[in-house]
C-alpha positions as CSV (number, residue, x, y, z in Angstrom):
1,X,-9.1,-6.1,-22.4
2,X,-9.3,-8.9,-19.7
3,X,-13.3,-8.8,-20.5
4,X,-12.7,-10.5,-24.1
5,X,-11.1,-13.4,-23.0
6,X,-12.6,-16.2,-21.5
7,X,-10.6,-18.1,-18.2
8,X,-11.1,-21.3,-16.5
9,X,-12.5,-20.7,-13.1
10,X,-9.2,-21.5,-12.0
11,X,-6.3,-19.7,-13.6
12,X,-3.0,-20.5,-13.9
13,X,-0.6,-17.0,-12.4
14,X,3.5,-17.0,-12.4
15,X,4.1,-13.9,-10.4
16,X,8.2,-13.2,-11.2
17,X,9.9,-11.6,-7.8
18,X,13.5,-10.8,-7.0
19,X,12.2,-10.0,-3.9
20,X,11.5,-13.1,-1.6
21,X,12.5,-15.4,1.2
22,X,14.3,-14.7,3.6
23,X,14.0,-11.1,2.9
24,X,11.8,-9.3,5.4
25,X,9.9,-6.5,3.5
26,X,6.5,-5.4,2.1
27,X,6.9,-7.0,-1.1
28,X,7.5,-10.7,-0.1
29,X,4.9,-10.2,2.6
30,X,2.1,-8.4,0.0
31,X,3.1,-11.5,-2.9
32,X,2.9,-14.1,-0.5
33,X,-0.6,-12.6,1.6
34,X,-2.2,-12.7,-2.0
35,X,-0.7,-15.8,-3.3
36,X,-2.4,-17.1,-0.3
37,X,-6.0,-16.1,-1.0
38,X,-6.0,-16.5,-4.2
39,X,-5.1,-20.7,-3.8
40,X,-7.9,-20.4,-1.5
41,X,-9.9,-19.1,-4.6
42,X,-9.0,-21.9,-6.5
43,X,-6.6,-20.4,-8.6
44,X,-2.6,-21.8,-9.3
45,X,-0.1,-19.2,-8.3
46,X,3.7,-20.1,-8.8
47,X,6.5,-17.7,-8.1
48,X,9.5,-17.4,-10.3
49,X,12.3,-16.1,-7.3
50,X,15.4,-16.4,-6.7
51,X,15.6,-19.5,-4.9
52,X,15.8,-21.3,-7.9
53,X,19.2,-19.6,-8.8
54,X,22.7,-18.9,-7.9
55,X,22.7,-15.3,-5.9
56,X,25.2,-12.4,-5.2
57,X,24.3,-10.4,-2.5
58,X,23.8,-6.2,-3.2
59,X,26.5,-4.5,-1.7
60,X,25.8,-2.6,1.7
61,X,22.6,-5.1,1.6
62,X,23.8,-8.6,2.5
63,X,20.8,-10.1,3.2
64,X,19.0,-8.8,-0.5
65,X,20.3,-11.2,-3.3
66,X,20.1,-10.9,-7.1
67,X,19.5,-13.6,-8.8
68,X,22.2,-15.2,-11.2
69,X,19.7,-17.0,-13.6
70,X,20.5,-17.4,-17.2
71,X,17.9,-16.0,-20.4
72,X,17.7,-20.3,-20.8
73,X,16.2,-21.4,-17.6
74,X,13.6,-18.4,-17.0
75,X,12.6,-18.6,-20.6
76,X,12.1,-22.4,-20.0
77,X,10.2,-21.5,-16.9
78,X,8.1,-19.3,-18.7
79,X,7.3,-21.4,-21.0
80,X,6.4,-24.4,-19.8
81,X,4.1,-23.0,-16.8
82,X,1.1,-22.8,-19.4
83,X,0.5,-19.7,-17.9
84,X,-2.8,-17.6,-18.3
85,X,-1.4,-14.7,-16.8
86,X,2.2,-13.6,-16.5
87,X,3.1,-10.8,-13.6
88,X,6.7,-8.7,-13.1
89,X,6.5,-7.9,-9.6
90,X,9.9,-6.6,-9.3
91,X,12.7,-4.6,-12.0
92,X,15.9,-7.1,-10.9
93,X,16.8,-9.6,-13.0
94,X,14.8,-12.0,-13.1
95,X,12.2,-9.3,-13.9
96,X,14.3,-8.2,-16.5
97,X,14.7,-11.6,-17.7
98,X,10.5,-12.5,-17.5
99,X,10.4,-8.8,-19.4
100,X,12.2,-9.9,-22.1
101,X,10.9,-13.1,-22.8
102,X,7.0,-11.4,-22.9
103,X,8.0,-9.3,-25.3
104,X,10.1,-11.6,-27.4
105,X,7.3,-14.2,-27.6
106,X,4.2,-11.8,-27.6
107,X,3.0,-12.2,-24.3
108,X,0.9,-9.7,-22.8
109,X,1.9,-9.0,-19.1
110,X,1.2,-6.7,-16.1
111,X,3.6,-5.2,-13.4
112,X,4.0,-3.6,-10.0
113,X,5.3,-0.8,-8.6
114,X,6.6,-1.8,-4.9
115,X,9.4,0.7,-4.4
116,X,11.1,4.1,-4.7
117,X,14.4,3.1,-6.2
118,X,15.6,6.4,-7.3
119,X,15.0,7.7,-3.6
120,X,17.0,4.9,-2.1
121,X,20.2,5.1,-4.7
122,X,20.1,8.8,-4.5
123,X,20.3,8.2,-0.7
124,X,23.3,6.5,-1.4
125,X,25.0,7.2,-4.5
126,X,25.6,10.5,-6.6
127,X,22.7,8.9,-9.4
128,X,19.9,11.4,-10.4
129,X,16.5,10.6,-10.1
130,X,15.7,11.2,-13.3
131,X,17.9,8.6,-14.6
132,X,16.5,5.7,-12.3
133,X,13.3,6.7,-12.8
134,X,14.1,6.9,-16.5
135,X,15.0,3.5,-16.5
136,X,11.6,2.3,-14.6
137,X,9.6,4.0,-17.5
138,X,11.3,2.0,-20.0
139,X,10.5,-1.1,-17.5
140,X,7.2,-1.0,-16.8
141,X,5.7,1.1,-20.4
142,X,5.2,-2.4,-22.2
143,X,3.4,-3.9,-19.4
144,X,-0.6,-4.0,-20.2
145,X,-0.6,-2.4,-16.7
146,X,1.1,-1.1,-13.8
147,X,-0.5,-2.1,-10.7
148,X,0.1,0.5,-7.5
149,X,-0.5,0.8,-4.0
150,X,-2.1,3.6,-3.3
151,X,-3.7,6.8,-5.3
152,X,-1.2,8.9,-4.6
153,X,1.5,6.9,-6.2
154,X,-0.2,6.8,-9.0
155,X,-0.9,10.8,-9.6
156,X,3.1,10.7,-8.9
157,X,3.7,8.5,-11.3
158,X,1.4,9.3,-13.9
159,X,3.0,12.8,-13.6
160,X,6.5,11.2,-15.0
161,X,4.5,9.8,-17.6
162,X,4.3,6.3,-16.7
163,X,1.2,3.9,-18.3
164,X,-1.3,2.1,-17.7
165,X,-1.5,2.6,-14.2
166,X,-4.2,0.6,-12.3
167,X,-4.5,0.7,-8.1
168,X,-3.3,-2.5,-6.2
169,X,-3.9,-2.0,-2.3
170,X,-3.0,-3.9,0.5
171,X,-4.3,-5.5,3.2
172,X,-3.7,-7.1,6.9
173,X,-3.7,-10.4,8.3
174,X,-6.7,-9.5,10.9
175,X,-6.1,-13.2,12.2
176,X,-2.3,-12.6,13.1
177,X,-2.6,-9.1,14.2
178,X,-5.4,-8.3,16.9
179,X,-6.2,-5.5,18.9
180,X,-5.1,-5.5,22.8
181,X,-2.6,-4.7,24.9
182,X,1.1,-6.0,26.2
183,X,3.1,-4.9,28.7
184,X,6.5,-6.0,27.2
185,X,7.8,-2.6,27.3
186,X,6.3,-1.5,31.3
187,X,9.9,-2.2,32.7
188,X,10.6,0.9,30.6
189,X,9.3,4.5,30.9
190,X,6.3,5.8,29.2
191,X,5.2,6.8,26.4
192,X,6.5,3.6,24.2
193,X,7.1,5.2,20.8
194,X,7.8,2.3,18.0
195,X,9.1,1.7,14.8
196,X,9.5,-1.5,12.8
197,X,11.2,-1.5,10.0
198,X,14.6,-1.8,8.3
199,X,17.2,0.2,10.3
200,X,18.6,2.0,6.9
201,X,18.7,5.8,5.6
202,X,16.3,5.7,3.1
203,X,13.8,5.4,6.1
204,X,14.5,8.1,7.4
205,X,14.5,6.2,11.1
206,X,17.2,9.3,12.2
207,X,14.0,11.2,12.5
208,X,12.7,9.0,14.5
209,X,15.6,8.4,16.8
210,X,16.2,12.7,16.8
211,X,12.7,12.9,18.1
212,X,12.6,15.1,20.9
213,X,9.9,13.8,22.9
214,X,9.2,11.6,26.4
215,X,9.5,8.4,26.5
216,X,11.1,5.0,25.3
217,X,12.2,4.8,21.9
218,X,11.8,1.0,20.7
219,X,13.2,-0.2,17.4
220,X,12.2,-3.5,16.0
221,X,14.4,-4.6,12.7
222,X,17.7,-4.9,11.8
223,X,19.8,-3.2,8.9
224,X,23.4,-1.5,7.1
225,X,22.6,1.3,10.2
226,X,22.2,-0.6,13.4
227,X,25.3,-0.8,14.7
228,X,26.0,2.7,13.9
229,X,22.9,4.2,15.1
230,X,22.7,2.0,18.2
231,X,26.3,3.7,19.4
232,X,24.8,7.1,18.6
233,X,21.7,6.5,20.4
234,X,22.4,5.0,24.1
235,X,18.9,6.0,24.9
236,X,17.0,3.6,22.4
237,X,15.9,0.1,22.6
238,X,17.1,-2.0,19.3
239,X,15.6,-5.2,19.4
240,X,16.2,-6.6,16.4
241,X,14.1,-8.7,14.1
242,X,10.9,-9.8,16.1
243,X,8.1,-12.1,14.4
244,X,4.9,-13.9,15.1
245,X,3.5,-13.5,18.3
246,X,6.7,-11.5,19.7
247,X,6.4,-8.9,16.9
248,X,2.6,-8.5,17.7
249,X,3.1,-8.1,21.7
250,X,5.5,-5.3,19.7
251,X,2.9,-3.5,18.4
252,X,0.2,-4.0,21.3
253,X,3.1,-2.7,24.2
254,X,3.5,0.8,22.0
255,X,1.6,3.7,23.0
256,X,2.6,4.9,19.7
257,X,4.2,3.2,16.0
258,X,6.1,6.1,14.5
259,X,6.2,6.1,10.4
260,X,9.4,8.4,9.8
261,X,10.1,6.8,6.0
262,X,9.2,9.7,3.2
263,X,9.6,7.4,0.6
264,X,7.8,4.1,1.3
265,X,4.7,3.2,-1.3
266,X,2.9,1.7,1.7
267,X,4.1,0.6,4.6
268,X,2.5,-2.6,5.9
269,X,3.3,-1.8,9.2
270,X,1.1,0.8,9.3
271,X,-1.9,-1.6,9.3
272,X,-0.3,-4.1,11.3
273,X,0.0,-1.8,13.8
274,X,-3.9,-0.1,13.3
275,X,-5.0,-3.4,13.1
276,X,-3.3,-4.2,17.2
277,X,-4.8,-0.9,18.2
278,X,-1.9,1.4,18.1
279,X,-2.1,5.0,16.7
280,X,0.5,6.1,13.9
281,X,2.1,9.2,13.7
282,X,3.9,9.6,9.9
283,X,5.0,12.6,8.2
284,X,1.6,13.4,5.1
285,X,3.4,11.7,2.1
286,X,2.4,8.7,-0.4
287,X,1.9,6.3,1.7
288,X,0.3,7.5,5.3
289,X,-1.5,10.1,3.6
290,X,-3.4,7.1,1.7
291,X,-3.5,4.9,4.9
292,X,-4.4,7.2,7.7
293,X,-7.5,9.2,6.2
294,X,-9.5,9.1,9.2
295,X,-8.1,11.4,11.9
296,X,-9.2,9.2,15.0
297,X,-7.1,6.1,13.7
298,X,-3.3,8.2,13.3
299,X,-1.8,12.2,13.2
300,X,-0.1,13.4,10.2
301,X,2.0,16.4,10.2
302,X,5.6,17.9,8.6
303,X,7.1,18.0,12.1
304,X,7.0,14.1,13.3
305,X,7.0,15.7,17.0
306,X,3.6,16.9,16.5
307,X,2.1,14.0,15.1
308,X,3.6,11.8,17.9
309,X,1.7,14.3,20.3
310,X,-1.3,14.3,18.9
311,X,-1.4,10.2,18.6
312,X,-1.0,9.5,22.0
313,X,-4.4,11.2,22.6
314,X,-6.0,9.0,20.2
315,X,-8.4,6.1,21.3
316,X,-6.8,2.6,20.4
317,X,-10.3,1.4,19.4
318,X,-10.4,4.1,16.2
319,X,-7.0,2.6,15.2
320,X,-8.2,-0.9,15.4
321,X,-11.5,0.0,13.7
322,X,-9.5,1.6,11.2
323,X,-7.6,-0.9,10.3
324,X,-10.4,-3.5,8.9
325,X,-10.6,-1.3,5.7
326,X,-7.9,-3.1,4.5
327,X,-8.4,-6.5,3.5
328,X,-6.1,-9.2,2.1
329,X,-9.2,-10.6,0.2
330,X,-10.0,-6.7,-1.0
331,X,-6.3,-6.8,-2.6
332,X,-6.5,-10.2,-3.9
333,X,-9.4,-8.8,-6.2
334,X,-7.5,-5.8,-7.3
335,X,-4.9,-7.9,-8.0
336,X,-6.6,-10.7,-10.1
337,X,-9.1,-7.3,-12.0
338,X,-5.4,-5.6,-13.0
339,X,-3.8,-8.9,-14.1
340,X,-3.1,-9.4,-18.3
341,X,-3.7,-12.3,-20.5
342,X,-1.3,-14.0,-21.5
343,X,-2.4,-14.8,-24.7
344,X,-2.9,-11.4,-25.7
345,X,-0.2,-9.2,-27.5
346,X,-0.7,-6.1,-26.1
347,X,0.0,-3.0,-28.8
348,X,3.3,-1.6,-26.6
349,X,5.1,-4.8,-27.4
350,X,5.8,-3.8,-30.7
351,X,7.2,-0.7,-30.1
352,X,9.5,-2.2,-27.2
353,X,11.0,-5.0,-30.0
């Protein structure tokens, strides 16, 4: 479709996020990576967040806000960014909001599929998954497409009969994180085992923490759990939030970063980690089973014990090497290939009026 209409050399994106600043995930970190390259392309990229608004924080997540913006001021937004492309990067409600207007004023649009919601409320409320994930079909079915991380998602989802579904991968800031290694963890006994990462249940970081291996156990990130899991768990260093060039000397002082999260449709740190040289160890699920497909560079297994083993035999400069397959500039392209025009009414939209 994006073949039959002609574009500017530079195009005019609005990407609509609940997810942003000063949130620390994959999804601020992925939108703002390829915001980035794509300015340096020549295109305009604005961001419809939250920041604009009044926000309520989610309950049990303080430091995630919903936006409180009114069907007016996003509508007026919309509307007067002249926008050649229109993308829903997030199903809160501001995406809701952006939704609505698309289809009210026959916009064509595209989405993205960041994160396992029904895995994380069924972690923590009696909801089905089949309801949540009912309400992501409706969501995302009058999107153009659906962009996803990896392939796996998309087999996943494809089997619960979502649309349109077009591959989005991610990349690594080689510049930031480099391969070498710290000794910020030697006052502490080896093997340095790692994880980054929020400190909640739907990561499954008890597994981690249960590991029952030698060695330090480091966390780096904060969360609803910490002060919980840091009573049960004497033995393990919780750091808290670490960034820039403290969060790299994180990854370059680990012997090993350990992946315990099941549900995660990436997991940036995984590369960030490759990308300083450190072997992962993950369970084979969406996710690590997409990023770790050479052997050398991380060990996969269903008991998270054996993959940790098998890692710390791995040579840091296959992790490292690894890790250059994944490009913000790569992503940037998928991004910009899955995006829809605007100007387009796609066939869906009638059906979702």
């Amino acid at each position: 479709m994006a073949n039959t209409v002609s574009f500017p050399s530079s195009r005019r994106i609005v990407i609509v996020t609940d997810a942003w600043r000063p949130q620390i995930n994959g999804v601020v970190r992925t939108l703002e990576s390829v915001g980035k390259v794509l300015r340096e392309w020549g295109h305009s990229v604005d961001y419809l967040t939250p920041e604009a608004f009044w926000t309520v924080p989610v309950p049990t997540y303080p430091e995630i806000r919903l936006s409180l913006a009114s069907r007016r001021a996003v509508f007026h937004r919309l509307a007067h960014s002249r926008a050649h492309h229109i993308h829903i990067a997030t199903e809160g409600p501001l995406g809701l909001l952006a939704r609505q207007y698309c289809i009210e004023r026959g916009k064509g649009f595209s989405t993205s599929f960041h994160t396992r919601f029904p895995e994380y409320v069924s972690a923590r409320l009696p909801v089905p998954q089949d309801w949540s994930y009912g309400y992501l079909r409706w969501f995302h079915d009058p999107a153009g497409n659906t962009l996803v991380p990896t392939p796996s998602l998309r087999d996943d989802l494809a089997a619960r009969d979502f649309k349109h579904l077009k591959l989005w991968g991610r990349g690594v800031d080689m510049e930031r994180f480099q391969p070498g290694k710290s000794d910020v963890f030697a006052h502490r006994p080896g093997p340095h085992l790692l994880y980054v990462g929020r400190v909640a249940a739907e990561k499954n970081i008890e597994a981690f923490l249960a590991l029952d291996v030698p060695g330090t156990k480091i966390v780096v990130g904060d969360g609803p759990d910490r002060v919980r899991l840091e009573k049960l768990h004497p033995d393990v260093v919780f750091c808290g939030y670490r960034h820039g060039d403290a969060l790299v000397e994180a990854y370059q002082g680990a012997d090993v970063f350990v992946f315990p999260s099941r549900t995660d449709t990436f997991g940036n740190v995984m590369t960030e980690a490759l990308a300083c040289g450190t072997p992962v160890a993950a369970y084979p699920v969406t996710g690590p089973k997409d990023i770790l497909t050479d052997g050398r560079a991380g060990a996969l297994h269903t008991e998270l014990s054996v993959a940790v083993r098998r890692a710390l035999m791995l040579d840091r400069r296959d992790a490292s090497a690894h890790a250059q397959n994944f490009t913000w500039a790569a992503s940037a392209r998928q991004f910009l290939d899955g995006l829809v025009p605007a100007t387009v009414r796609l066939p869906q939209l009638a059906e979702a009026i």
